[in-house]
VEXDREN-2710 file (C-alpha; in Angstrom, 1 decimal):
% VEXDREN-2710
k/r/px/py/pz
1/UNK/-5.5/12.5/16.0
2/UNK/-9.4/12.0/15.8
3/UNK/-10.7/8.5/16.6
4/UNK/-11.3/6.3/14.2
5/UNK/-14.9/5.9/13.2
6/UNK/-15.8/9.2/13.7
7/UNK/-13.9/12.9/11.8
8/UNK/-11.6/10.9/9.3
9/UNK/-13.9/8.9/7.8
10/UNK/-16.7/11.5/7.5
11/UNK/-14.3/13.9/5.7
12/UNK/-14.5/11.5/2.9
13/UNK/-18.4/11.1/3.4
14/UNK/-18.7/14.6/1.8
15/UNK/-18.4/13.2/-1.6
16/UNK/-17.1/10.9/-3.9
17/UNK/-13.9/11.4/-5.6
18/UNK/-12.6/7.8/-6.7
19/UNK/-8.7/9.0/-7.9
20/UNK/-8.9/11.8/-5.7
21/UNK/-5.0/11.0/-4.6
22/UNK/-4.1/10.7/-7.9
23/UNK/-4.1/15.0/-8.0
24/UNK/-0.9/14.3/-5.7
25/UNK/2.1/14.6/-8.2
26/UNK/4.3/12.7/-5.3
27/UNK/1.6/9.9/-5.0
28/UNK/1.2/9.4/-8.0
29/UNK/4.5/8.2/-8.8
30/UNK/4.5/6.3/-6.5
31/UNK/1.2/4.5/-7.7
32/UNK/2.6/4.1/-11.3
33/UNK/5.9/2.8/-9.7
34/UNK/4.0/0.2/-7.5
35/UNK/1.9/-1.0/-10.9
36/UNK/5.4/-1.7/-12.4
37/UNK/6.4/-3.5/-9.0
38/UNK/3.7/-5.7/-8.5
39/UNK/3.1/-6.6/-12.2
40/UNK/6.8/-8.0/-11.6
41/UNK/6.0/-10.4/-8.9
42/UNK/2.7/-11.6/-9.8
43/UNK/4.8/-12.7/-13.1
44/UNK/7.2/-14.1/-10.7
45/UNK/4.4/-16.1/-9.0
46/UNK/2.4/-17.9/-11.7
47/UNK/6.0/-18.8/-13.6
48/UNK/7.9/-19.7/-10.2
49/UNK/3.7/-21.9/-9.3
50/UNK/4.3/-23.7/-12.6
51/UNK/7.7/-24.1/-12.8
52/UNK/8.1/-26.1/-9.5
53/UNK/5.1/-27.9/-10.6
54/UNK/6.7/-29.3/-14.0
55/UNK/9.8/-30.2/-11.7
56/UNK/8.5/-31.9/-8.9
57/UNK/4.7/-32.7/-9.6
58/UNK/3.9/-32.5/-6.0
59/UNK/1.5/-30.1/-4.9
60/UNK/3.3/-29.7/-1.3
61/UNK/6.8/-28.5/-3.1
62/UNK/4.6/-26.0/-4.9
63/UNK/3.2/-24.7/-2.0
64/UNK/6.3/-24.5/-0.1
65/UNK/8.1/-23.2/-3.3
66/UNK/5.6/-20.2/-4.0
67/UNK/5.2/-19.4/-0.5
68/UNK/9.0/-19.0/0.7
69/UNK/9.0/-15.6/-0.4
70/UNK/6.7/-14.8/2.6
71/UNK/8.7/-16.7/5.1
72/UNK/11.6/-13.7/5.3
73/UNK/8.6/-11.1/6.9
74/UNK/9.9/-12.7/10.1
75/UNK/13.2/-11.6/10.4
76/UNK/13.8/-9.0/7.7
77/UNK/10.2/-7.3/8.1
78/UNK/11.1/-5.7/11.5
79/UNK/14.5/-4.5/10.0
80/UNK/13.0/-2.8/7.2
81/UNK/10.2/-1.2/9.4
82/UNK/13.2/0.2/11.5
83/UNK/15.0/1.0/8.1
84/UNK/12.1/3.0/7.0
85/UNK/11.8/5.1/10.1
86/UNK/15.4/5.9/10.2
87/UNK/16.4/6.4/6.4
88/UNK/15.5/8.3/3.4
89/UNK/12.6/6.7/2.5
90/UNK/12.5/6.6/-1.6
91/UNK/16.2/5.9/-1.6
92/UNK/15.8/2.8/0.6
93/UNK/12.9/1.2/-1.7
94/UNK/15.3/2.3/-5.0
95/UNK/18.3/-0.2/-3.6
96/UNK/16.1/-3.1/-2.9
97/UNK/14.5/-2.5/-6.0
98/UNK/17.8/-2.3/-7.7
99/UNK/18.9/-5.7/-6.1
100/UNK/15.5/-7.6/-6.6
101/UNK/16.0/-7.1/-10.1
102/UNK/19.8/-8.4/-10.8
103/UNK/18.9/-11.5/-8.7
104/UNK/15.5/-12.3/-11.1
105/UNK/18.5/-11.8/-14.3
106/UNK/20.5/-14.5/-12.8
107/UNK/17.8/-17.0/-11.6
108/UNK/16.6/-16.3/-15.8
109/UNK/20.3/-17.3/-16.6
110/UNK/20.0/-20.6/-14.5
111/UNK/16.5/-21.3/-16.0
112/UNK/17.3/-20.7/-19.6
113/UNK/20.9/-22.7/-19.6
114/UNK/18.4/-25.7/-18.1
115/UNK/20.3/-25.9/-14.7
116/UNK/17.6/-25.2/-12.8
117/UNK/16.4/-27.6/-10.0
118/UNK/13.5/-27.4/-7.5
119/UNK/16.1/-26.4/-4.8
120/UNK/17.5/-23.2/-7.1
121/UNK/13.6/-22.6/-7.9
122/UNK/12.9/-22.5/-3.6
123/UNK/16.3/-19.9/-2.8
124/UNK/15.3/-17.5/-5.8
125/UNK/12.0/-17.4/-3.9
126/UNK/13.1/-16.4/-0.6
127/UNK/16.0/-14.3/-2.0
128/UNK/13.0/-12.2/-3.9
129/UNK/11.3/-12.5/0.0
130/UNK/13.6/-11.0/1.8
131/UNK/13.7/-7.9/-0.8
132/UNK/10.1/-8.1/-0.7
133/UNK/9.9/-7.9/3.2
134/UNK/12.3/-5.0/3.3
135/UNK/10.5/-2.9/0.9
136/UNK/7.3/-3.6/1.7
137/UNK/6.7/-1.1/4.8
138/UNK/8.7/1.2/3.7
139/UNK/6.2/1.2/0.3
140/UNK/3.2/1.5/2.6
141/UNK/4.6/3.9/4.5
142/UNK/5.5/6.2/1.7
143/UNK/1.9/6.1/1.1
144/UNK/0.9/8.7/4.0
145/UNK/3.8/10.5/3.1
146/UNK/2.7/11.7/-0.1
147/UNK/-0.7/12.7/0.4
148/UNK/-2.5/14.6/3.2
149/UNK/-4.5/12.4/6.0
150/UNK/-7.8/13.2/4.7
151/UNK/-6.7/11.3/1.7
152/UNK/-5.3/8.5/3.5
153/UNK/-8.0/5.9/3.1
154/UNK/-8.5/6.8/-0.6
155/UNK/-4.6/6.3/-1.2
156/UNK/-4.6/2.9/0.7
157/UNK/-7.0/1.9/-1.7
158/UNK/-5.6/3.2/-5.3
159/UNK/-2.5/1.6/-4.0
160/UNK/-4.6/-2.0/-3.7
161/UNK/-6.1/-0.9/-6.7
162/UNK/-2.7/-0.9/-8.4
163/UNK/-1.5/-4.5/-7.2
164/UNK/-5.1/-5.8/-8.1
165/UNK/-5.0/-4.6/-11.4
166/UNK/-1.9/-6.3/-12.4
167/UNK/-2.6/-9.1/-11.0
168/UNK/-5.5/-9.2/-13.7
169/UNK/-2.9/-8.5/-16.2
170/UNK/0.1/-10.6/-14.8
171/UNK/-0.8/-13.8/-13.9
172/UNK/-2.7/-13.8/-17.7
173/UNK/0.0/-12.7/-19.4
174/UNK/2.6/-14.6/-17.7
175/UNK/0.7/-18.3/-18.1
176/UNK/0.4/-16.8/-22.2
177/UNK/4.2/-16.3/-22.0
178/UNK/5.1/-19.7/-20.4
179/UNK/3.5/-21.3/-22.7
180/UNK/4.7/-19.5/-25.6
181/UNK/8.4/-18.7/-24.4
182/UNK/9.1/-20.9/-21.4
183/UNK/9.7/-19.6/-18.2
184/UNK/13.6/-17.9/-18.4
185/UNK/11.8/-14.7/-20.4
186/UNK/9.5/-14.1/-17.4
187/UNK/11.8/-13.4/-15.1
188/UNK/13.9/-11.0/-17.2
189/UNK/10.9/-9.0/-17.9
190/UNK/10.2/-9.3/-13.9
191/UNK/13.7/-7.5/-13.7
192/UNK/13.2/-4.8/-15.9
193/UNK/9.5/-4.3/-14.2
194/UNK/11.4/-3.4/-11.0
195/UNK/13.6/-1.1/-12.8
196/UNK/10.9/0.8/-14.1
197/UNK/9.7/1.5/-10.7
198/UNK/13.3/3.0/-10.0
199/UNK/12.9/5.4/-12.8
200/UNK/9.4/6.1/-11.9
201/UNK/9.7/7.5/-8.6
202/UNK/13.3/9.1/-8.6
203/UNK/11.8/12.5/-9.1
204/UNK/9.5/12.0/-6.1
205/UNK/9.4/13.6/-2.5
206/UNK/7.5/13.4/0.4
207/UNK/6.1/16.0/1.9
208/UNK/4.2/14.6/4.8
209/UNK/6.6/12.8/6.2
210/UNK/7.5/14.2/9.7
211/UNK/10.4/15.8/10.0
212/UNK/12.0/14.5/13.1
213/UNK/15.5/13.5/13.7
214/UNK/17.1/10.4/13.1
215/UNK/17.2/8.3/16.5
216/UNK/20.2/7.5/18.0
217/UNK/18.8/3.9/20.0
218/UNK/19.9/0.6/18.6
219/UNK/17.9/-0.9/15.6
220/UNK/16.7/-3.4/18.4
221/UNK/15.1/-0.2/20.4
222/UNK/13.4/1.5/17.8
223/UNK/12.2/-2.1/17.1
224/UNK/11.2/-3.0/20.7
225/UNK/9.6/0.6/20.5
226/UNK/7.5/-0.1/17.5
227/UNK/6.2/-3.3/19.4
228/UNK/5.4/-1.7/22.8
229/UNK/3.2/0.5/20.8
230/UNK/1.2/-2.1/19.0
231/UNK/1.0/-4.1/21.9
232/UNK/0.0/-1.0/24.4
233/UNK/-3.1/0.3/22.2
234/UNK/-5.7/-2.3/21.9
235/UNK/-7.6/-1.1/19.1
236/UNK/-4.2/-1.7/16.7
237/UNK/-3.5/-5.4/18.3
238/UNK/-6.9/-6.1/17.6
239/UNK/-7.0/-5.2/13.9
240/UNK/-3.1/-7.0/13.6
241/UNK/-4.7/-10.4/14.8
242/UNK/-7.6/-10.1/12.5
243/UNK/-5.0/-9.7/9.0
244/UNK/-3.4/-12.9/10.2
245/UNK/-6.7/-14.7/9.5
246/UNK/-6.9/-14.3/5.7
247/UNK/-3.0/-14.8/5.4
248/UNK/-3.7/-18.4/6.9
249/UNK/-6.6/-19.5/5.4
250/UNK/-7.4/-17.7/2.5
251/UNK/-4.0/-16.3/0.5
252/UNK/-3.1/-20.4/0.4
253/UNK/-5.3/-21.8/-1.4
254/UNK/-3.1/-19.8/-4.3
255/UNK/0.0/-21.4/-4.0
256/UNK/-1.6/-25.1/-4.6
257/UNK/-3.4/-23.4/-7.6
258/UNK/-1.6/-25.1/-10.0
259/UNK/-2.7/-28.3/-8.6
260/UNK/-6.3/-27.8/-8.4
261/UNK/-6.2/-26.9/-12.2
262/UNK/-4.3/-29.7/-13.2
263/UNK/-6.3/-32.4/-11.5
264/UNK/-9.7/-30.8/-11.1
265/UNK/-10.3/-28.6/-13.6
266/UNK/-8.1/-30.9/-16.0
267/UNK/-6.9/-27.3/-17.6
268/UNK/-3.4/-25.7/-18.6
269/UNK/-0.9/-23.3/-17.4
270/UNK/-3.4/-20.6/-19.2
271/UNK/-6.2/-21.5/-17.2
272/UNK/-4.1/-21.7/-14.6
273/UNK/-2.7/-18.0/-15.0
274/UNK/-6.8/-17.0/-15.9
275/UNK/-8.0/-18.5/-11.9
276/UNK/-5.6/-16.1/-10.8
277/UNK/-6.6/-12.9/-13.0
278/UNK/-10.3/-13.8/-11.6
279/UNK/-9.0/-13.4/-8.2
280/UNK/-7.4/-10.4/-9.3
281/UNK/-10.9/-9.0/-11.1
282/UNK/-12.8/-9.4/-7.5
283/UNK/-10.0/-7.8/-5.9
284/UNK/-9.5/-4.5/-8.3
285/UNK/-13.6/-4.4/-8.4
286/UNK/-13.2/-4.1/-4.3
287/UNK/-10.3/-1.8/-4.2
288/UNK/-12.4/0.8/-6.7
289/UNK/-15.7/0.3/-4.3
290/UNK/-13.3/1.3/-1.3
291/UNK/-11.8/4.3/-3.3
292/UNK/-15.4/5.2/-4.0
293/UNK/-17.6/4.8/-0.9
294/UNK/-14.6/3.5/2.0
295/UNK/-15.3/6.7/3.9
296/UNK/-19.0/6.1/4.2
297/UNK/-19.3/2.5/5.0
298/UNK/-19.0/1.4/8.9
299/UNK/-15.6/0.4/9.1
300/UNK/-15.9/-2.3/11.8
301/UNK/-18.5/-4.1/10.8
302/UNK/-17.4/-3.8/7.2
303/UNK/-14.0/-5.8/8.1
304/UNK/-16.0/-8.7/9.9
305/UNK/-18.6/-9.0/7.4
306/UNK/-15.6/-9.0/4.5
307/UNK/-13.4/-11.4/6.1
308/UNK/-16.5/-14.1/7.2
309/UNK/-17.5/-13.8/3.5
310/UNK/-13.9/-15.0/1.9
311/UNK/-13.5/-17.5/3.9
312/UNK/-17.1/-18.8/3.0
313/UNK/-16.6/-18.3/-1.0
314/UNK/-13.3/-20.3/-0.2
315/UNK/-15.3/-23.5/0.9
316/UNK/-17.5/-23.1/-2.1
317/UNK/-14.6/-22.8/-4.5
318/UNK/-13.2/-25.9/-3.0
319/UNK/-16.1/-27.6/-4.7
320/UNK/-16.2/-26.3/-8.1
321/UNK/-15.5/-28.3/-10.3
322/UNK/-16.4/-25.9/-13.9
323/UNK/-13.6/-23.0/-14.9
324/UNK/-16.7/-21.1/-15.1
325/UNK/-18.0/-21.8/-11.4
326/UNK/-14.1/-21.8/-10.6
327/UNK/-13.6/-18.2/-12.2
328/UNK/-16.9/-16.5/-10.5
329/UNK/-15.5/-18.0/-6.9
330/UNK/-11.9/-17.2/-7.0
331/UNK/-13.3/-13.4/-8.0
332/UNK/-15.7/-13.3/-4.9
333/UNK/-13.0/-14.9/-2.7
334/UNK/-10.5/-12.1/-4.2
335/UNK/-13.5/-9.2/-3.7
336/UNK/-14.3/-10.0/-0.3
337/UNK/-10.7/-10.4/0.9
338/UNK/-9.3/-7.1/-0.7
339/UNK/-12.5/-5.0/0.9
340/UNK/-11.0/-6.5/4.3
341/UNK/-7.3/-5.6/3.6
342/UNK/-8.1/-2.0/2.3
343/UNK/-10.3/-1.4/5.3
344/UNK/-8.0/-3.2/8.1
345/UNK/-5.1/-1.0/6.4
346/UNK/-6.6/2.0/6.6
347/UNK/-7.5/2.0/10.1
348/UNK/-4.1/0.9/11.1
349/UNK/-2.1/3.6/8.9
350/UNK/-4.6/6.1/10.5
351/UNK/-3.9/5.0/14.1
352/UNK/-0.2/5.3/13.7
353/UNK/2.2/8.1/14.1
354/UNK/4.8/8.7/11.0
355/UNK/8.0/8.5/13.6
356/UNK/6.6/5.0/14.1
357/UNK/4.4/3.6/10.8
358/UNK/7.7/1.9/9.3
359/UNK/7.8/-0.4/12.5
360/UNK/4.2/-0.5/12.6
361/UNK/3.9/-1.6/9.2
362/UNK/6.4/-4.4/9.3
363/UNK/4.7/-5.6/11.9
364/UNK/1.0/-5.8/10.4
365/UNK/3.1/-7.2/7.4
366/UNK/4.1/-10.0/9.6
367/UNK/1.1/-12.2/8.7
368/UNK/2.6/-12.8/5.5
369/UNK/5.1/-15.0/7.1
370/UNK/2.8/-17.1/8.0
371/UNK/1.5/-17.9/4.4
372/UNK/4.5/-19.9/4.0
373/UNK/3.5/-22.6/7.4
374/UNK/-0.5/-22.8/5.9
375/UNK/0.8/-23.6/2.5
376/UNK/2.7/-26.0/3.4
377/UNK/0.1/-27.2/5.6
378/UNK/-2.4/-27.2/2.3
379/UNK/0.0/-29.0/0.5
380/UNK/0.5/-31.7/2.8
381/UNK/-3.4/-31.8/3.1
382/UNK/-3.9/-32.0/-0.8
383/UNK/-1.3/-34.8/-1.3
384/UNK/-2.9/-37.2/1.4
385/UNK/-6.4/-36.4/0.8
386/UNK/-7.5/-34.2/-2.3
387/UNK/-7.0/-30.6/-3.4
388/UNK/-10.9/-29.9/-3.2
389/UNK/-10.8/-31.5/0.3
390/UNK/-7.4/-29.0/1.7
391/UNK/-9.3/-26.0/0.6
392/UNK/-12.5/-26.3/2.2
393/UNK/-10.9/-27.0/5.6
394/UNK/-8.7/-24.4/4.9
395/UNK/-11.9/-22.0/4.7
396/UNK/-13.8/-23.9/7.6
397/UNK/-10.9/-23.3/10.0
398/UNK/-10.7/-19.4/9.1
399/UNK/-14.4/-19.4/10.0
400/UNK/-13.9/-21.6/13.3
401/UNK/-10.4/-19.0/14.2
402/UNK/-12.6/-15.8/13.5
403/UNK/-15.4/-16.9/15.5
404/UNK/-13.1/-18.0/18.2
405/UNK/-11.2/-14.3/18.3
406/UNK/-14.5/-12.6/18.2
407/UNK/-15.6/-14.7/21.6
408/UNK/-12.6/-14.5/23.0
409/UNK/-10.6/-11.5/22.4
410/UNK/-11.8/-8.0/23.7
411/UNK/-10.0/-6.5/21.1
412/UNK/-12.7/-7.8/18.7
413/UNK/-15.6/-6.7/20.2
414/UNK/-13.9/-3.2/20.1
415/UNK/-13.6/-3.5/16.6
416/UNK/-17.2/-4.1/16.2
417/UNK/-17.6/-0.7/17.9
418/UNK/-16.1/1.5/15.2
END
């Protein structure tokens, strides 16, 4: 495999083809499938955000309550990366899919009969977790398996492209449909989201997907494998400890949203649900630059300069106090944080071999487990000081972390090789 930085990126350097992957008949099932996916849970988010806010007015419960679905990447991340090396693919994200979606029907039940309590609010959100953290690499790795390598970096980025563009749509439409519906109808229509996806892709294959046999070590050595590996090449440790930065100090700041519109902004759930499309409009506008012109751009210095701009635009959200200012903010913080996941992404799906990208990607996913410790860290932060004040420390300490990995870690001043 060529080093990164040097023939795969200048294979897309020859011109610019934005949906190039889209050609793929495979790929782009699975892009349409993933638009149904992630339209589901960014519906789940905003309804589950303001929900838990109506119940408990505590911004601390929300962040803990929006945030659990993370907190499963721990333990059931790894087993789906070892799921997804071992098993057929497609079929493995068509059960989980399956099951996601008859547990978002009875949480509806519970919501709509008014039984619902914070506590029933906080275990439909790490049930939905730990179906999100077994999908999730096997998703991304289905990815490289339906398009060629040269295409890698332009599929990474139609794929972000996807879950930014509904989170334009979602977050919208689900504050609208609070509003106008409450929120049991939301999670129906999250259900029948995530059975779209498993009609969507059950006609597709994968034809770059190695074809090796099954292993016949444990679960826990093809896991301890995976790890080795990360840990072994120092290029790939470096980039996993730099996608743990924006999963601490940026992705938070979300899950107290509801918060800061209440008592800053002094808006309502709609505004609310609008903060978060404006992320989502920064976000798509990065992931169709990286489609565009990722293969020309230096990708080590892009990732540095991406992720010291987010958590920068995070401080100076923190003191908006205008939806207008508020909107323009949240859709640099979301632009500058999605160029930085594309990029980081790419590299790390180029560096891996198929046998092992399952495991590698639950790995790299592991970050979002931590989302669920800096909420609640942001929410205890908000309650005893103020919302404005817990989101610019939040964006201070990513810049203090990333300047102290940069001085300290080798693997850092690799990256700014590339």
């Amino acid at each position: 495999m060529p080093p990164i930085g040097s023939e795969a990126p200048r294979k897309h350097a020859e011109g610019i083809s934005t949906f190039a992957s889209l050609c793929n008949t495979d790929y782009c099932y699975l892009w349409i499938g993933n638009l149904f996916h992630t339209a589901g849970l960014w519906i789940q988010q905003v309804t589950i955000g303001w929900l838990v806010w109506e119940l408990s007015g505590s911004a601390t419960i929300v962040g803990i309550a929006s945030s659990l679905r993370f907190l499963p990447f721990i333990f059931m991340g790894p087993l789906g990366g070892v799921a997804a090396d071992r098993m057929d693919r497609r079929r493995l994200l068509m059960i989980t899919q399956t099951v996601m979606a008859a547990v978002a029907v009875l949480f509806a039940v519970v919501v709509a009969m008014g039984w619902v309590r914070v506590w029933h609010a906080m275990v439909f959100s790490f049930l939905m977790g730990c179906g999100f953290a077994m999908n999730t690499p096997v998703r991304q790795s289905l990815i490289a398996n339906t398009v060629p390598l040269k295409d890698l970096g332009n599929a990474i980025a139609l794929n972000a492209m996807a879950l930014n563009a509904t989170r334009i749509i979602g977050p919208a439409v689900g504050g609208l449909l609070i509003i106008a519906f409450g929120a049991a109808g939301n999670f129906v229509l999250q259900a029948c989201l995530f059975l779209c996806m498993v009609a969507v892709i059950f006609p597709m294959k994968v034809p770059y997907r190695d074809t090796m046999p099954a292993s016949k070590a444990s679960a826990l050595s093809s896991l301890k494998e995976g790890i080795l590996y990360v840990w072994s090449n120092k290029t790939m440790f470096g980039l996993m400890m730099l996608s743990f930065i924006p999963s601490l100090f940026v992705m938070p700041i979300l899950h107290i949203m509801p918060a800061f519109t209440a008592e800053v902004l002094h808006a309502k759930a709609n505004s609310y649900g609008y903060l978060l499309t404006s992320f989502g409009v920064g976000a798509l506008l990065a992931t169709f630059t990286m489609a565009s012109f990722g293969g020309v751009i230096s990708s080590g210095w892009l990732g540095i300069v991406a992720l010291s701009s987010s958590a920068i635009f995070v401080i100076l959200f923190s003191q908006s106090t205008s939806l207008w200012a508020a909107f323009i903010l949240l859709a640099a913080v979301g632009f500058s944080q999605l160029v930085f996941r594309v990029n980081n992404n790419t590299l790390v799906q180029t560096l891996a071999p198929d046998s092992l990208r399952g495991r590698v990607m639950s790995i790299y996913q592991l970050d979002h487990a931590l989302i669920p410790l800096a909420s609640f860290a942001l929410g205890v932060c908000a309650d005893l000081f103020s919302v404005p004040v817990a989101i610019a420390a939040s964006g201070i300490l990513g810049l203090v972390v990333m300047g102290l990995l940069m001085a300290s870690v080798k693997q850092m001043w690799d990256l700014r090789k590339l």
